[in-house]
PAFILO-633603 format. One record per residue: residue in one letter; x, y, z of N, C-alpha, C in turn. Coordinates in steps of 0.02 Angstrom, whole numbers, plus 32768, in hexadecimal, padded with zeros to 4 digits. Atoms other than C-alpha are relative to their C-alpha. Example, Ala and Ser with C-alpha at 12.3 -4.5 7.8 and 13.67 -1.06 7.14 Angstrom:
BEGIN
A802D7FC5800082677F1F8186802D803C8000S7FD67FC57FFD82AC7FCB81657FD980378025
! end
This chain:
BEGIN
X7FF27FDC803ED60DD82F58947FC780307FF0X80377FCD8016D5ACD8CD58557FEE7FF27FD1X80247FF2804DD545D8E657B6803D80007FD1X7FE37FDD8034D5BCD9505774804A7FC17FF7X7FD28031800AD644D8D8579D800D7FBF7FCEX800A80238024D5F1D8535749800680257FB9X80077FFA804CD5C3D8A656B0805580167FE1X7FC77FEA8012D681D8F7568E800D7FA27FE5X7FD2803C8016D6B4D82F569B7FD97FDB7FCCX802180068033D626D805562A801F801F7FB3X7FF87FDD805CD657D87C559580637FE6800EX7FCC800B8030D713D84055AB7FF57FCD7FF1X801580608011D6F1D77755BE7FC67FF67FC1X80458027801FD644D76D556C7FD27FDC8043X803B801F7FD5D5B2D73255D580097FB9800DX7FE980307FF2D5C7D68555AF80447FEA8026X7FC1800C7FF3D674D67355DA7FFB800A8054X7FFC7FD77FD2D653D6DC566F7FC37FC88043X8032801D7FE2D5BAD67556AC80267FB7800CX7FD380317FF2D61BD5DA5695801F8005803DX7FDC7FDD7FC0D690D62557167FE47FDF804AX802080097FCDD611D628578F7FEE7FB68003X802D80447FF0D5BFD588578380567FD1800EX7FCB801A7FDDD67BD540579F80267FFC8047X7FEE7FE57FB8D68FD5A5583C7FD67FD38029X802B80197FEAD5E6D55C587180167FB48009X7FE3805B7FFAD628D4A4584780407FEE8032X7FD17FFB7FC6D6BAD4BC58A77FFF80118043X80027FEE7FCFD679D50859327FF27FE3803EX7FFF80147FCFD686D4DC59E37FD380128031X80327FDD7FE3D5F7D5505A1F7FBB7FCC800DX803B80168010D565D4E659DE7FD3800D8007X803B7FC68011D4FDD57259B37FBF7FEC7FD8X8030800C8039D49CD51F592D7FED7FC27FFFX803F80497FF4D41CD482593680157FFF7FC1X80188015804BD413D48B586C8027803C7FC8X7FFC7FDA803CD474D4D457DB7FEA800B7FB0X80247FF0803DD41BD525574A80497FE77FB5X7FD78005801AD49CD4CA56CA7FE2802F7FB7X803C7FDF8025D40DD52A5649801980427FF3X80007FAA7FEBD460D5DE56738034802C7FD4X7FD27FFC8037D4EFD5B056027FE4802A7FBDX802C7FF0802CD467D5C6556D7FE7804A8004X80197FC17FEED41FD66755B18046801F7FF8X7FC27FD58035D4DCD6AC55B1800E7FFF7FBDX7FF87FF58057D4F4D68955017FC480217FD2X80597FD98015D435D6E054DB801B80438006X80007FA4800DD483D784551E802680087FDFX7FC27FF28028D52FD77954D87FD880007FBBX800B7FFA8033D4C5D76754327FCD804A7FFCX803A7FC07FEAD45BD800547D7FBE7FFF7FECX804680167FDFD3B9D79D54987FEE80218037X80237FF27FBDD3A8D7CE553D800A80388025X80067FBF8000D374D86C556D7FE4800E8050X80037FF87FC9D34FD8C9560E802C80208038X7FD87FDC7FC2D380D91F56BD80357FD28018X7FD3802B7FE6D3D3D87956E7802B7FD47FE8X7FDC80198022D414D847564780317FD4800AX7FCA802E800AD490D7AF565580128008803AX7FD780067FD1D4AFD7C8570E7FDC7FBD8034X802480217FC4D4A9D733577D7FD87FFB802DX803A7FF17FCED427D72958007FDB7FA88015X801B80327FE7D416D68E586F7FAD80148028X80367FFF7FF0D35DD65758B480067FC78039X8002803F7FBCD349D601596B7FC27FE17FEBX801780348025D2F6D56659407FCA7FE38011X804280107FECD24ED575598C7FE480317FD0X80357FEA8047D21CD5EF58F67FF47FDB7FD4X801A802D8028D1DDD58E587C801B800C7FB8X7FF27FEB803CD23DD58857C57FF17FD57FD4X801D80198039D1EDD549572980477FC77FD5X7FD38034802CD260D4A25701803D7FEA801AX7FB67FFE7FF3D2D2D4B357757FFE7FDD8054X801880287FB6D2DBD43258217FED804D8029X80057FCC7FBED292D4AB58B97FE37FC48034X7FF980517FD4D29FD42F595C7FE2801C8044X800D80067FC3D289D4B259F3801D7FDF8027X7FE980217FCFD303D4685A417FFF7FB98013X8011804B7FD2D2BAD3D55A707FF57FB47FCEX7FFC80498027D2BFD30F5A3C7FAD800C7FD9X805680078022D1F3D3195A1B7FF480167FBCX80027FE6802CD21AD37F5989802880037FDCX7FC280188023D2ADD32C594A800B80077FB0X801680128053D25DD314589B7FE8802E7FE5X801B7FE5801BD204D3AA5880800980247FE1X7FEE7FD38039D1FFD40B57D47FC4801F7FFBX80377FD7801ED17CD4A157CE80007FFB7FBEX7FF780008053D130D4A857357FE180517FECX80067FC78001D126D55E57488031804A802BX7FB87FE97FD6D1A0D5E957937FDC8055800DX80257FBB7FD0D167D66858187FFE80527FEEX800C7FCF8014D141D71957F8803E80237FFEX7FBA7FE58006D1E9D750582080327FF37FBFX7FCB801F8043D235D6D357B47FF0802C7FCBX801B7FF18059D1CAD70F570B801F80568019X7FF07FC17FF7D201D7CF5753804F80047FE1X7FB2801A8024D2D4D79357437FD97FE87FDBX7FFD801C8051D2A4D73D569A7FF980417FE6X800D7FBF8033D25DD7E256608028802E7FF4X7FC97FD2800ED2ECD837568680377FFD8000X7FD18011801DD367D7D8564D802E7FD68014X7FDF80267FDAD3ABD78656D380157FA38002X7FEE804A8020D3FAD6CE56DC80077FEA8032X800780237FBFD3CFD662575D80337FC38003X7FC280447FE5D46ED60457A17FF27FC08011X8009804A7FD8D423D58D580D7FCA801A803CX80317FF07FCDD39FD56A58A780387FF0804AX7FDA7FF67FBBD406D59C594A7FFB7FCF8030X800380147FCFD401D53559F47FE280108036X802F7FDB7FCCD399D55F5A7F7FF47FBB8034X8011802E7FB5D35AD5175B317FAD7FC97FD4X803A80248009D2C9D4905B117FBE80278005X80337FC17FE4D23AD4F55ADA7FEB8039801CX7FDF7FB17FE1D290D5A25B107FF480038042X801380057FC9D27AD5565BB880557FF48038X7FC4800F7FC5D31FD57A5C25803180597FEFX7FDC7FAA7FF7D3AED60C5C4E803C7FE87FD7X7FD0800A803FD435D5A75BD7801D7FD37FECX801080368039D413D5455B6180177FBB8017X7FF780577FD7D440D4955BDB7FD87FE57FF1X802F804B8014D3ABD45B5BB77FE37FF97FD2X80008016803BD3BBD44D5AFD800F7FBA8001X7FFC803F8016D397D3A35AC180487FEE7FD0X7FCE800D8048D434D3C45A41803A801E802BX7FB47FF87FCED4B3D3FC5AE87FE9803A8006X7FF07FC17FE8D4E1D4A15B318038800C7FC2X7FD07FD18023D512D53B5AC98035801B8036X7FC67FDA7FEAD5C9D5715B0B801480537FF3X80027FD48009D5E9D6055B23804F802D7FC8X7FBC7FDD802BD66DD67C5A9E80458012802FX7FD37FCE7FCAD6D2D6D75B3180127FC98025X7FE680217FD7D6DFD63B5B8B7FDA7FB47FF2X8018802B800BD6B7D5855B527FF47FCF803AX800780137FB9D69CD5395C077FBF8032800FX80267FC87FE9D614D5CF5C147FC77FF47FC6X803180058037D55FD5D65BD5800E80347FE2X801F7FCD8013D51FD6295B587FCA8030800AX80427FE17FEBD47BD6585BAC7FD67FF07FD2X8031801A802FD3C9D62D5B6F7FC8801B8024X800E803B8024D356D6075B36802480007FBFX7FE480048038D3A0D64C5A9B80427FFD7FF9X7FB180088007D44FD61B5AB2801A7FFB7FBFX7FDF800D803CD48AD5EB5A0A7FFE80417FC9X80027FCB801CD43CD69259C38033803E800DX7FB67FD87FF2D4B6D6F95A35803E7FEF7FEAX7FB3803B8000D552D6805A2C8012801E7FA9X8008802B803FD535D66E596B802680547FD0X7FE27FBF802BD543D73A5942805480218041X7FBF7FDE7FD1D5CFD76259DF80327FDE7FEBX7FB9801E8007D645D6D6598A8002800B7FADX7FFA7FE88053D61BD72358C47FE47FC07FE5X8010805B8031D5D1D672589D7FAE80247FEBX803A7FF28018D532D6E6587B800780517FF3X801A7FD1800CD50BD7A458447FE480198040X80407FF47FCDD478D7AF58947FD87FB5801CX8012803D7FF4D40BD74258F37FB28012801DX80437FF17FD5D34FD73B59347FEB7FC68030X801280167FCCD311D6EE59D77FD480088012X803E7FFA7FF9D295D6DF5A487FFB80128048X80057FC27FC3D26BD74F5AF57FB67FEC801CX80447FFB7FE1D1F4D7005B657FFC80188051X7FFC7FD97FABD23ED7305C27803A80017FF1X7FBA8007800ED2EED75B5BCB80297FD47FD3X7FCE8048802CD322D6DB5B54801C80247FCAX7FDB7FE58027D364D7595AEC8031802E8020X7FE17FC57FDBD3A8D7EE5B6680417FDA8026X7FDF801B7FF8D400D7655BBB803E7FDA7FD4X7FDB800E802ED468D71C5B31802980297FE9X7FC77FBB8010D49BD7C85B04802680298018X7FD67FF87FD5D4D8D7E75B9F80437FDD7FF7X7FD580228001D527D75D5BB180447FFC7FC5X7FE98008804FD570D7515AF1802F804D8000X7FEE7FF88025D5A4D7EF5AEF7FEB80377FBEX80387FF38033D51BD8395A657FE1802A801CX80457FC27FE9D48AD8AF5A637FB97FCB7FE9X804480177FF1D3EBD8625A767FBD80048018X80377FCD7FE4D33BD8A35A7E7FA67FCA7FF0X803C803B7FFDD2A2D8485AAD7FBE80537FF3X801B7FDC8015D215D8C95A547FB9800C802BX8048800A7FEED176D8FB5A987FD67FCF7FE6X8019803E800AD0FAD87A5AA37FD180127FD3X80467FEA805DD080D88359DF8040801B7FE5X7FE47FDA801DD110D8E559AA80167FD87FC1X80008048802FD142D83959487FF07FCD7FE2X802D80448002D0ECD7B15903800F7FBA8007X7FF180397FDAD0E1D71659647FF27FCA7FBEX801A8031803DD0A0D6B058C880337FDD7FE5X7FC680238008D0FDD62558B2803F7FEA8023X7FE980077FC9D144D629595F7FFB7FC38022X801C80497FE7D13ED57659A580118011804BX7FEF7FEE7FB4D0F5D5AB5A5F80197FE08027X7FEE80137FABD13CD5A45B0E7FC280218031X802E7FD47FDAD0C4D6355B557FF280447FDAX80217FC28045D053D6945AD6801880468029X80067FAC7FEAD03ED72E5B5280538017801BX7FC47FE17FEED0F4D7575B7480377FF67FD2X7FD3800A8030D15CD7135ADB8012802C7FCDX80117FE08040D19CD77D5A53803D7FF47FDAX7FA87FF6801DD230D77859CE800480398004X7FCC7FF08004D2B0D7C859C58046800A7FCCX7FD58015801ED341D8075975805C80108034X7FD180067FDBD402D7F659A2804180247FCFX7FC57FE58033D4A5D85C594D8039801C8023X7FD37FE07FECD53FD89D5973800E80478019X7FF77FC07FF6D52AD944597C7FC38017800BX80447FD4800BD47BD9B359947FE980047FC4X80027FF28044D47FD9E958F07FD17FE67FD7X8020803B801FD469D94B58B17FCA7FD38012X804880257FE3D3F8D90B592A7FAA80317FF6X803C7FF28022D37DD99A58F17FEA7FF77FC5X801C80048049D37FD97858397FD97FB1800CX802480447FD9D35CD8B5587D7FB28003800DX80667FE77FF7D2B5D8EC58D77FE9802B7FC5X802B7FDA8038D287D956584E7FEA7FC47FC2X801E802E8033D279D8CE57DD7FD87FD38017X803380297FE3D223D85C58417FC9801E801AX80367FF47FE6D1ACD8BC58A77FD5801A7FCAX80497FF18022D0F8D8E4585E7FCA7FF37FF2X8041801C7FF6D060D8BA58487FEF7FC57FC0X801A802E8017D009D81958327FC17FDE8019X804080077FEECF6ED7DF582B7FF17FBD801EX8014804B7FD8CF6BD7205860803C7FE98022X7FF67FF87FBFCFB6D75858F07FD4802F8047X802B7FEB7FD9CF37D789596C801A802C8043X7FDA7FDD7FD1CFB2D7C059E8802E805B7FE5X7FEF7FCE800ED008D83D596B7FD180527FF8X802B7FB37FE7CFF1D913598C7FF97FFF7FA6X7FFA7FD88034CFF1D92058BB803E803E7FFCX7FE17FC1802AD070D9A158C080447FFE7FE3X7FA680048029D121D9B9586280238022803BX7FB67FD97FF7D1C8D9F75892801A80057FE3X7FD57FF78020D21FDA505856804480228029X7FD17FF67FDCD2E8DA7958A0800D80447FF9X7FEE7FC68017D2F9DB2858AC802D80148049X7FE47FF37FBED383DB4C593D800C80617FFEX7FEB7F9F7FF4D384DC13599280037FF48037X7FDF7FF77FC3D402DC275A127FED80348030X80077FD37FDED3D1DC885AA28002800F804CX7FEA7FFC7FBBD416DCD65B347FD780188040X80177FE87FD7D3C6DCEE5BDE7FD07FD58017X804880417FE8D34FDC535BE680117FF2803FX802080047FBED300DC2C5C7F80127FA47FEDX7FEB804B8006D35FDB695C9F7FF57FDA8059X8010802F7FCAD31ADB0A5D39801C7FC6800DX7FC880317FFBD39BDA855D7F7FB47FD6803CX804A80327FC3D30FD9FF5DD080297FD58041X7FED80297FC3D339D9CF5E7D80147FBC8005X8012803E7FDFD2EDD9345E8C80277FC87FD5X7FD8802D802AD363D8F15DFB804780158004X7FC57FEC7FF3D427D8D25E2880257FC07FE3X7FBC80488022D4B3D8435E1A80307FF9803EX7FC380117FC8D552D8095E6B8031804F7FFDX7FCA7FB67FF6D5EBD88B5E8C801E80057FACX7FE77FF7802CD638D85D5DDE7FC680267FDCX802D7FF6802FD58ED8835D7F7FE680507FFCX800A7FB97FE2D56CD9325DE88039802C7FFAX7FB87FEC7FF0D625D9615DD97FF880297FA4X80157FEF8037D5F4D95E5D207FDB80377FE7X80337FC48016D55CD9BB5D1B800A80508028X7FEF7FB87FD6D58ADA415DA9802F80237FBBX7FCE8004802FD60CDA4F5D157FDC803D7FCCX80207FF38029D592DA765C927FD7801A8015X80277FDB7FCFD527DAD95D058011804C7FEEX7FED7FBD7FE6D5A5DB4C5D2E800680467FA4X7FFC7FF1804ED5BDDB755C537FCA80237FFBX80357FD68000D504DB965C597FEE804A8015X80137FBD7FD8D4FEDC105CE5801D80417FC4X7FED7FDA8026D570DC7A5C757FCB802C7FD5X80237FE1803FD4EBDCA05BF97FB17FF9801CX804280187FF5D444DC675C497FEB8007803DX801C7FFE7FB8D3E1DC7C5CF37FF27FA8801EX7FFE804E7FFDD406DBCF5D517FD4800E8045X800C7FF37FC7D390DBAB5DE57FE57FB5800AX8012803B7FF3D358DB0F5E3C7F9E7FF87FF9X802F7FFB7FF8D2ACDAD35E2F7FFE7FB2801AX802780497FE6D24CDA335E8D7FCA7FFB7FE5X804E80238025D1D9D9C35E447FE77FC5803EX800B80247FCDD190D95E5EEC7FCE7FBC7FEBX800E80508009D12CD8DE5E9180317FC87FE1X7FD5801A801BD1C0D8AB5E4B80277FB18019X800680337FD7D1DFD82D5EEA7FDC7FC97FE7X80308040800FD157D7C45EAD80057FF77FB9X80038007804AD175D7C45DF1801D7FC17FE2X7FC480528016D1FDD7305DE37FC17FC27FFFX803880377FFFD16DD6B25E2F7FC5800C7FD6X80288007802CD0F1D6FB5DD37FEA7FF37FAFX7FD0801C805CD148D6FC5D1A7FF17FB08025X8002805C8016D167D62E5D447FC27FFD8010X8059801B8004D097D6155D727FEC80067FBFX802E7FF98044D058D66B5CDA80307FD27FC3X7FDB800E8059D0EDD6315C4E80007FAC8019X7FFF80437FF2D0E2D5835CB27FB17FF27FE7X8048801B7FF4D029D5745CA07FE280047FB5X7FE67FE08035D032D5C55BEF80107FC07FC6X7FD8803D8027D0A4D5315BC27FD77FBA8005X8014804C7FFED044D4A55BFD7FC57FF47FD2X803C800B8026CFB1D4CD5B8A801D80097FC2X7FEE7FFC804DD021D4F85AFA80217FBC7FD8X7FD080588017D08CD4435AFD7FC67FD67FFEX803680507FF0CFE8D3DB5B167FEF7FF67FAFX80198004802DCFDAD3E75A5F80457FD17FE3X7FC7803E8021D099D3695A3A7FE87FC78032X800D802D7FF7D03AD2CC5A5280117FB77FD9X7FE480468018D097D24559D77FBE7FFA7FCFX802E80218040D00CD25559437FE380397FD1X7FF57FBD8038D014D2FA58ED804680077FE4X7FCA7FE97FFCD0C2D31658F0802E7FEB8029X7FBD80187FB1D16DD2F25946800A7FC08002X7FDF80327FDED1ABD26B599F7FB77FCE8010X802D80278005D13AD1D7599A80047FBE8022X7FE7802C7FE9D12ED13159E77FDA7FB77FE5X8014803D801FD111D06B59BA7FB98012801AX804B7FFF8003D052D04D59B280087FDD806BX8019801E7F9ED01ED0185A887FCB7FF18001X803780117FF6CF94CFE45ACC7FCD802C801CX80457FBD8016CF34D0895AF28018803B8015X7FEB7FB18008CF35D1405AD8802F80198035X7FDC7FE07FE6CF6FD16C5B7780517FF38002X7FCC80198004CFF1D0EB5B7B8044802C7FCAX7FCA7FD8802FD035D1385AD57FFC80488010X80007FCE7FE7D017D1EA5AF7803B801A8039X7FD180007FCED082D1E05B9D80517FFC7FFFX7FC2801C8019D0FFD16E5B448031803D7FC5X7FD27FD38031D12AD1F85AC3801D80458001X80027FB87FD3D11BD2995B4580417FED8031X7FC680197FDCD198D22B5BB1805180027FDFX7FB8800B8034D207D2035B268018804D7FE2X7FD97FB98038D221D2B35AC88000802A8022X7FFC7FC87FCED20AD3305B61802D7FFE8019X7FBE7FFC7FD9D2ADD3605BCC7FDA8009802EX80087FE57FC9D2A4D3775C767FEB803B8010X80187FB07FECD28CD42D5C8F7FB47FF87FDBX80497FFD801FD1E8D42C5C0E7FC27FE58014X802E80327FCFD1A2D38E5C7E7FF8802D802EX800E7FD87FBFD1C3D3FD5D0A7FCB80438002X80257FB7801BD173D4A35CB97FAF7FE77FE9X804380247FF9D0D1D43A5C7A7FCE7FE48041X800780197FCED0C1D3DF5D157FD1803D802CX801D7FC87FDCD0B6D48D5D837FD8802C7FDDX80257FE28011D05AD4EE5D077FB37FD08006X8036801E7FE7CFDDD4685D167FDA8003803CX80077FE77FB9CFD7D4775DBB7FD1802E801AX802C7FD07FDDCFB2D51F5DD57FCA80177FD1X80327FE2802FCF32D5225D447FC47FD58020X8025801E7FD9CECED48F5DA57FC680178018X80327FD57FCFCE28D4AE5DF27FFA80228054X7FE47FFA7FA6CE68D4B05E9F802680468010X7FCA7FD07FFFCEEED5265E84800D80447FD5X80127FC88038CEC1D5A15DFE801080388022X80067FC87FE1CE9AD6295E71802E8006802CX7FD37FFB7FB8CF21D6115EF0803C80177FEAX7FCC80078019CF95D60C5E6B7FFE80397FB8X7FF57FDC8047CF8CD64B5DAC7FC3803E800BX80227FD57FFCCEFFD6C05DD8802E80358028X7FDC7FDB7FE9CF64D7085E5C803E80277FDBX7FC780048021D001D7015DEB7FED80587FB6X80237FE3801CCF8BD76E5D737FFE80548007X7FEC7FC27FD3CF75D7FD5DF5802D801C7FFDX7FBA7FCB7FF4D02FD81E5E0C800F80067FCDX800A7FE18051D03DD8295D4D7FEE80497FFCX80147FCE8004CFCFD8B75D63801D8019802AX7FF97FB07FE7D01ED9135DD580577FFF7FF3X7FB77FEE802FD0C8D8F65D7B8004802B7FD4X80267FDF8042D068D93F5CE27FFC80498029X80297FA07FE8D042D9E45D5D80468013801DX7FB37FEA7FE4D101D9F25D9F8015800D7FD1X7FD07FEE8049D155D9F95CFB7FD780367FD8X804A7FC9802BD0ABDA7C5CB1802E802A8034X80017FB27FCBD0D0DAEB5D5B8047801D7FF3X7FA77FF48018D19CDAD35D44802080287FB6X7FF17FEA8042D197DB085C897FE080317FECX80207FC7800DD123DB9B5CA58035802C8027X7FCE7FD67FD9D1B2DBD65D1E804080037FE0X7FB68005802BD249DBA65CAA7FF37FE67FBEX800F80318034D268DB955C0680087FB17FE8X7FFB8026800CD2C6DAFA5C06801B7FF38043X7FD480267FC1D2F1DA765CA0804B7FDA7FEFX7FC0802D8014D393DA0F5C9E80087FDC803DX7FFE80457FC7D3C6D96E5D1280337FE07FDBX7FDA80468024D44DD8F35CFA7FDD7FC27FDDX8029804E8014D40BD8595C8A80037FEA801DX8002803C7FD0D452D7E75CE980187FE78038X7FE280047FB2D47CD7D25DA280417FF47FF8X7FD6801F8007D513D7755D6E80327FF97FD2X7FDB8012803FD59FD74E5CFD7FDF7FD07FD9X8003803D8015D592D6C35C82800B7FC28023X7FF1802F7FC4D575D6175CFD802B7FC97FC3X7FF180488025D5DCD57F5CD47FE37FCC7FF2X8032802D800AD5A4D5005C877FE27FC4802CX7FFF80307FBAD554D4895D017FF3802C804FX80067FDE7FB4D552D52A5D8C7FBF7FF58016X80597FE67FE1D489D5405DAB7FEA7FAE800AX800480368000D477D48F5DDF7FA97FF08007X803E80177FF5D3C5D4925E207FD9802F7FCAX80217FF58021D32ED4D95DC07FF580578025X80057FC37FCCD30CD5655E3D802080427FFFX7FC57FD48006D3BED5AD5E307FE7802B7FCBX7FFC7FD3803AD396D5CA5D837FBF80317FEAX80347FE3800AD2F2D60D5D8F801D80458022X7FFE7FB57FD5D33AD6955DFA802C80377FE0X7FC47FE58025D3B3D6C35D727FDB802B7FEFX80367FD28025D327D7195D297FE980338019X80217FCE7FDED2F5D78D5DAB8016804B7FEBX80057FBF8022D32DD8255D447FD57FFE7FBFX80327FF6804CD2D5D7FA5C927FC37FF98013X804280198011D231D7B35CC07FCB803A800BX80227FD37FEAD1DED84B5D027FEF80197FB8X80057FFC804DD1EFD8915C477FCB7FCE7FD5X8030802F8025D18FD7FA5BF57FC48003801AX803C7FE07FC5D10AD8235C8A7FCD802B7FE4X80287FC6802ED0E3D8C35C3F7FF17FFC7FB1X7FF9800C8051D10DD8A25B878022803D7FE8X7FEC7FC18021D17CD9495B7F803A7FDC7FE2X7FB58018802DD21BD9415B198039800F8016X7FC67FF77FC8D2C1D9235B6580467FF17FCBX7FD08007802DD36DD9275B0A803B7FF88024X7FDD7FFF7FD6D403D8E45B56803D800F7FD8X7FBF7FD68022D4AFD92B5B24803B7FE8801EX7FCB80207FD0D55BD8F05B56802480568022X7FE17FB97FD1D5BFD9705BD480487FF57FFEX7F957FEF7FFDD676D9665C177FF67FAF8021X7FF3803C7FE1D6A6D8A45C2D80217FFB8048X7FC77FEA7FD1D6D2D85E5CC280267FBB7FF7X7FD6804C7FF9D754D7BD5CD9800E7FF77FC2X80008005804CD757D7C05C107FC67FE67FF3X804180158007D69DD78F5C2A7FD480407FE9X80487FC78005D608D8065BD97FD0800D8034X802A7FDF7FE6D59CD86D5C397FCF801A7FD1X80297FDB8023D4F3D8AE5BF57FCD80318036X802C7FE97FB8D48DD9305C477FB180207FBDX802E8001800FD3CBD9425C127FD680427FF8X80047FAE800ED385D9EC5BB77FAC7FE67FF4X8062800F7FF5D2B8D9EB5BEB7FDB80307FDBX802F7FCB802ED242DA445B6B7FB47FF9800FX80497FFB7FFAD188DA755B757FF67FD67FBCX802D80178045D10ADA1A5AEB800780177FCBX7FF07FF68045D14ADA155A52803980327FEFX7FBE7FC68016D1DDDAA05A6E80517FDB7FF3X7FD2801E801AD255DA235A27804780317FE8X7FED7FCF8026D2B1DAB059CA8027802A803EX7FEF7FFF7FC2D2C6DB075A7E802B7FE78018X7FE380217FD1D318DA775AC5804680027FDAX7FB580088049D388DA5C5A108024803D8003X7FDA7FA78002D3BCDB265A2080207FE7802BX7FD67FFF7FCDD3F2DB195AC0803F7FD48004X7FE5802A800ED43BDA705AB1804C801A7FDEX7FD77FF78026D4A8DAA35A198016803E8023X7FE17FB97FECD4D4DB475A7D80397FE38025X7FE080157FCAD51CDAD65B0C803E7FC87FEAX7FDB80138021D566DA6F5AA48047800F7FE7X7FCB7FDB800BD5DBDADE5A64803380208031X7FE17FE07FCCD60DDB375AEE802E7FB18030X7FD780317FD5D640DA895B4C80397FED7FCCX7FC6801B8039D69EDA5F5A9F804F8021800DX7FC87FBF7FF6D709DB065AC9802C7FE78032X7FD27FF47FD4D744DADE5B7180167FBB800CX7FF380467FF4D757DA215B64802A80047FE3
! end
């Protein structure tokens, strides 16, 4: 559903009435988009209908994947360890929606600790997908896509650490844009991997997904990672851009059938040419070293006596310690700790995450050299359709799902994925690549392409 959509059904229903709505869809739903509903949101609709609540986002829905942190409201991450937990404070984003009016539905569904390609290895099940309930949703932020492609949300924000947003919005359906890295503030982010994570927002249309980032992005100070600067959405269409189609990123026949599709629309108006990025080969293994190694120093802090999931008194530290890392961790997170340990080791440092380090940098000098030659790149999101549930059986499979987003989180540029021409009645998304901070760039174009596929579909 759009903005505008919403608000028309707002001024005939009333807010409340209207919000109600939703949170019934949500109760009913078969998706299981949402860990936690804000029953609270009710109150906030009846604040605007009395025209309390003021702002760009006035009274419009806007789910939160449930590793941001909201002031009162369960945030779990997915995972059993954090079954219980109520911030007693709500992340920079959050206080951004409060300021502008917005009404937080509920905390979405996601992979354990934004750690998987969709959402299976949520402690609270797999999000299903809208287009096909046998089919993921994609993750990590599954429930954030799912939640706005089936109207059970507005808007939605997520989280983009090798795709956990670009993927979902493929998949889903949606537009979805993982921002340059500072462009957002991580504060209040409960990490997976400081140096490559960022939110995100998620909407139906462009449009809406720039007024989204505009309210959230900007500067904050106890965030050490954020650039300080604003956004603001200002879209200017323009013909003749220099659009680089990246080699080294493709798919199956249905996924290419798609984008050749949306290719050919471009050429019309724009100079299309191929470009190669050759460190790109090594980027998949190197993304899992650093966001694995990343992770194992960021989880060593849910130990069963600050917070979380806790266990009977034992007979010594390690005993309990072990006992409560055993008990509330999933599989994949054991597995992701485990190997980031590994290669952070004294033995292996250099063989491994140092190395891993290197091809970073010369990912960082492919996408600089590529974007001094074009204005914007493009690539299919995601190799693939939406998998069934249960398809990616081993760990491996699914790591490889990724081999179009992760390169992006590498560099920290900003990537926006867009849906194209379906295929099977399944969504396709194909991936619009911007230089540092040309957000605006990617959103023009975006909304240019947009339209034009609207025409001939």
């Amino acid at each position: 559903m759009l903005i505008s959509e919403w608000r028309k059904k707002v001024e005939d229903e009333g807010a409340k009435n209207a919000v109600a709505e939703v949170l019934d869809k949500i109760k009913q739903s078969r998706l299981n988009a949402f860990i936690t509903i804000n029953e609270k949101c009710i109150e906030d609709a009846r604040r605007f209908d009395k025209g309390e609540l003021k702002g760009r986002l006035a009274g419009v829905p806007v789910a939160v994947k449930d590793c941001i942190t909201t002031e009162g409201i369960l945030t779990t991450c997915g995972s059993k360890i954090l079954h219980d937990y109520i911030p007693p404070f709500d992340a920079h984003v959050v206080e951004r929606l409060k300021a502008e009016g917005a009404i937080i539905v509920g905390k979405t569904n996601m992979d354990e600790f934004a750690m998987g390609t969709t959402t299976e290895t949520s402690y609270y099940g797999v999000v299903r997908n809208p287009y096909d309930l046998d089919r993921v949703a994609g993750g990590s932020s599954g429930g954030s896509g799912a939640c706005v492609a089936a109207d059970e949300s507005v808007l939605s924000l997520g989280t983009d650490t090798g795709g956990s947003i670009r993927c979902p919005a493929s998949f889903c359906g949606v537009v979805g844009l993982k921002p340059t890295y500072g462009l957002v503030s991580r504060y209040g982010l409960i990490p997976y991997a400081n140096s490559l994570e960022q939110i995100g927002p998620f909407a139906s249309n462009v449009d809406d997904l720039g007024l989204l980032l505009e309210v959230i992005a900007g500067p904050d100070a106890r965030d050490s990672t954020n650039a300080g600067k604003e956004f603001r959405y200002e879209p200017k269409e323009r013909e003749g851009l220099r659009i680089g189609v990246i080699k080294e990123m493709g798919g199956n026949d249905n996924v290419m059938n798609s984008f050749d599709q949306a290719v050919e629309l471009i050429k019309a108006k724009h100079k299309v040419a191929e470009v190669s990025m050759p460190s790109f080969k090594y980027a998949l293994a190197a993304y899992y070293i650093i966001a694995m190694s990343e992770a194992s120093s960021n989880l060593a802090r849910y130990d069963g006596v600050r917070y979380g999931l806790s266990a009977e008194k034992l007979s010594s530290w390690n005993e309990f310690f072990s006992k409560v890392r055993a008990d509330g961790f999933g599989d994949e997170v054991k597995r992701r700790i485990m190997l980031g340990s590994y290669a952070l080791s004294a033995g292996y440092y250099g063989k491994y995450y140092l190395k891993a380090l290197k091809v970073r940098t010369l990912v960082i000098r492919d996408f600089k050299k590529a974007l001094n030659d074009f204005d914007l790149l493009i690539a299919p999101t995601m190799p693939a359709l939406p998998f069934k549930i249960g398809e990616l059986a081993d760990p491996l499979t699914m790591y490889k799902a990724d081999v179009n987003t992760v390169p992006i989180n590498l560099a920290g540029v900003p990537s926006l994925s867009l849906p194209i021409f379906a295929k099977k009645g399944l969504p396709v998304g194909m991936q619009i690549i911007g230089n540092y901070f040309e957000e605006n760039s990617i959103l023009s174009f975006a909304r240019w392409l947009e339209r034009e596929i609207a025409e001939v579909s």
